[in-house]
C-alpha positions as CSV (number, residue, x, y, z in Angstrom):
1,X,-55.4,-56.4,252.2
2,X,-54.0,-56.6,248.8
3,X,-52.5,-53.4,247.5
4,X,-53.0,-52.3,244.0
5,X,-50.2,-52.0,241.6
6,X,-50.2,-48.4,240.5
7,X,-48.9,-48.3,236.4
8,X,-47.5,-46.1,234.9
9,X,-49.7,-44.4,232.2
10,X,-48.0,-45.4,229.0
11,X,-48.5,-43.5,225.5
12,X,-48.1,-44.9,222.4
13,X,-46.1,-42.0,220.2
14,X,-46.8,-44.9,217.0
15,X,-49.3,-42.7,215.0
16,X,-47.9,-39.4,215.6
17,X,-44.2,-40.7,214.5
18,X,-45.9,-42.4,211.5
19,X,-48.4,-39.1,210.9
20,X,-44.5,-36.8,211.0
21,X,-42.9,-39.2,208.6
22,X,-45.5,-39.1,205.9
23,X,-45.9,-35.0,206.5
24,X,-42.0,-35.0,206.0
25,X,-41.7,-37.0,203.0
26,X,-45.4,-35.8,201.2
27,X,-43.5,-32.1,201.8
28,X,-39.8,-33.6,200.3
29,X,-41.5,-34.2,197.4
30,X,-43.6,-31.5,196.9
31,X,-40.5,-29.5,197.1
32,X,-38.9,-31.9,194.6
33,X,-41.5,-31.7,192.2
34,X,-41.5,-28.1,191.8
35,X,-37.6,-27.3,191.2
36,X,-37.6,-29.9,188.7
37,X,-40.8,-28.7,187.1
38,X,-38.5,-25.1,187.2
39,X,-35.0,-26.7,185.8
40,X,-37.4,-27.9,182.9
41,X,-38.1,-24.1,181.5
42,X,-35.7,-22.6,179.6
43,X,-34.9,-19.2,179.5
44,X,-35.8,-17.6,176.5
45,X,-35.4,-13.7,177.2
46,X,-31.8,-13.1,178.5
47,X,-30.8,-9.7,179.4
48,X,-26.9,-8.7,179.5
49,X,-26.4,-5.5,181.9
50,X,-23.2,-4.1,182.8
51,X,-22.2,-5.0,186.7
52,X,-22.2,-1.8,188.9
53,X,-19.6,-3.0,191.1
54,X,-17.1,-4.2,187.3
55,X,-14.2,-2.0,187.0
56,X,-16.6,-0.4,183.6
57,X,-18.9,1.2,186.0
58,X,-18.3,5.0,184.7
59,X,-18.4,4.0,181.6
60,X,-22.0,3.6,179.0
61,X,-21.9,-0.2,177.6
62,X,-22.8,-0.5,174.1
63,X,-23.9,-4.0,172.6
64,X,-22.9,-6.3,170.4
65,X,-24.2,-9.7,169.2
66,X,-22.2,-12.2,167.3
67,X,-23.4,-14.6,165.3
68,X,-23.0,-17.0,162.1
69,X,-23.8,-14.1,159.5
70,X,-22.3,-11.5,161.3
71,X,-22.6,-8.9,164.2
72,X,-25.5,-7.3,165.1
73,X,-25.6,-3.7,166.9
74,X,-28.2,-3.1,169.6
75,X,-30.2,-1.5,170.6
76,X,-30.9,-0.9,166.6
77,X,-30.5,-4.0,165.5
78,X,-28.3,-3.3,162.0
79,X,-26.9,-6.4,160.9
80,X,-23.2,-5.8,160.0
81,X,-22.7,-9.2,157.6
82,X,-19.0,-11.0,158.3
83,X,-17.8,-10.0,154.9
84,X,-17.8,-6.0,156.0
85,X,-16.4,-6.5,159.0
86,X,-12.7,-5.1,158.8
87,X,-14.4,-2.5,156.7
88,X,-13.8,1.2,158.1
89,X,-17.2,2.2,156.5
90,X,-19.5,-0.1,157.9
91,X,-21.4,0.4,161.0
92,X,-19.3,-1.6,163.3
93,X,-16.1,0.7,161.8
94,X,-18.2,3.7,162.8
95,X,-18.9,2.4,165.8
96,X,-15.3,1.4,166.9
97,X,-14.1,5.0,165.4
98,X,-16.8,7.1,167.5
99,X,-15.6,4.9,170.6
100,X,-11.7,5.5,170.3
101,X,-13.0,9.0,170.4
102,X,-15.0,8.3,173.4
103,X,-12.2,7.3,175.2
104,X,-12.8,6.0,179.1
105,X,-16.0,6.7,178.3
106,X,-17.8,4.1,176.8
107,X,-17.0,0.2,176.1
108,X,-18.5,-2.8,174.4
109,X,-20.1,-5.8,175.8
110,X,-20.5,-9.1,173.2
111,X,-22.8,-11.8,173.4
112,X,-21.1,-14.5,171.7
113,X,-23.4,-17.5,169.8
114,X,-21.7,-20.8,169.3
115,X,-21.8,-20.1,165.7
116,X,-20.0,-16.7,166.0
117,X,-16.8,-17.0,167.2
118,X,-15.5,-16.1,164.4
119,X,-17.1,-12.9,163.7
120,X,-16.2,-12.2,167.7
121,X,-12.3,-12.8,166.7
122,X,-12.7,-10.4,164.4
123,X,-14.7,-8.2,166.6
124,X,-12.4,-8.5,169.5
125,X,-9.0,-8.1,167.2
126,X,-10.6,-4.3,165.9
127,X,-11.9,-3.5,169.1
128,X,-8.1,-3.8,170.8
129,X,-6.7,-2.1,167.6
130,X,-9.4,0.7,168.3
131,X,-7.7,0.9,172.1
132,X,-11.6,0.2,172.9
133,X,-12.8,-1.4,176.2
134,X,-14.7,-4.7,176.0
135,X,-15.8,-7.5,177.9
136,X,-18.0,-10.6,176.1
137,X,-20.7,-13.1,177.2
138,X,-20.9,-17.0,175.5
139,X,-24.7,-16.9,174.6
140,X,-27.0,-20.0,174.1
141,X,-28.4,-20.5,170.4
142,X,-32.2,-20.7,171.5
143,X,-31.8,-17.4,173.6
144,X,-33.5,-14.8,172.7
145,X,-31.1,-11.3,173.6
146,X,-33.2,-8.5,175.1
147,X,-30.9,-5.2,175.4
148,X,-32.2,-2.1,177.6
149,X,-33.1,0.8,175.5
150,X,-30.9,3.6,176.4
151,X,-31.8,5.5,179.3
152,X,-33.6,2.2,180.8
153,X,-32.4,0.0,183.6
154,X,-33.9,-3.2,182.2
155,X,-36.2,-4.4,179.3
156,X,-39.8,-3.8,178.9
């Protein structure tokens, strides 16, 4: 009598390996896609806040913006042009002068365009004249700058 050969039962793992790999890759660059589709954007609405941990966190930050034609004063927006500057009269000389007042109180925080470093020289010069606090930000040119309205945490 002849015996029979018992085999093994063999399974071919082929299409499931092949199935995995595709499912892996078709999911790599899904994920690929999508951060460069989000790297693409640009920001255009960039908020400056004060850090709460930042050695300023008793103090209120007020905002400055520097740019090519002068400094602006936010939340108002008034437009102090680079000729008035180092003027005592002008709004950023009222400013300072109320600050200096203020004392630990209050400090200035700058977003700098790359057209107005000068202006922020000049800023920065009065402000450490003033005995004022300040800290500054480089800003991109095609950024928009959205300040909080007092009393707010963020912008609307």
């Amino acid at each position: 009598m002849r015996r029979r050969q018992s085999h093994p039962l063999q399974l071919d793992l082929f299409p499931f390996l092949s199935i995995l790999a595709c499912t892996i890759g078709t999911l790599i660059l899904l994920v690929v896609v999508i951060s460069a589709s989000g790297l693409g954007r640009e920001r255009s609405n960039v908020q400056i806040l004060a850090r709460e941990n930042a050695q300023n966190g008793e103090r209120t930050p007020h905002y400055l913006e520097c740019r090519r034609e002068g400094v602006i004063i936010h939340p108002q927006k008034v437009l102090v042009p680079k000729a008035d500057l180092d003027q005592p009269t002008s709004t950023l000389g009222i400013l300072l002068a109320n600050l200096r007042r203020q004392g630990d109180r209050e400090y200035i925080i700058i977003a700098v365009r790359p057209d107005g470093f000068d202006c922020f020289e000049e800023v920065r010069y009065q402000a450490e004249q003033a005995g004022v606090a300040l800290g500054y930000e480089p800003f991109n040119a095609e950024w928009k700058l959205c300040v909080p309205a007092p009393g707010q945490g963020n912008c609307s």
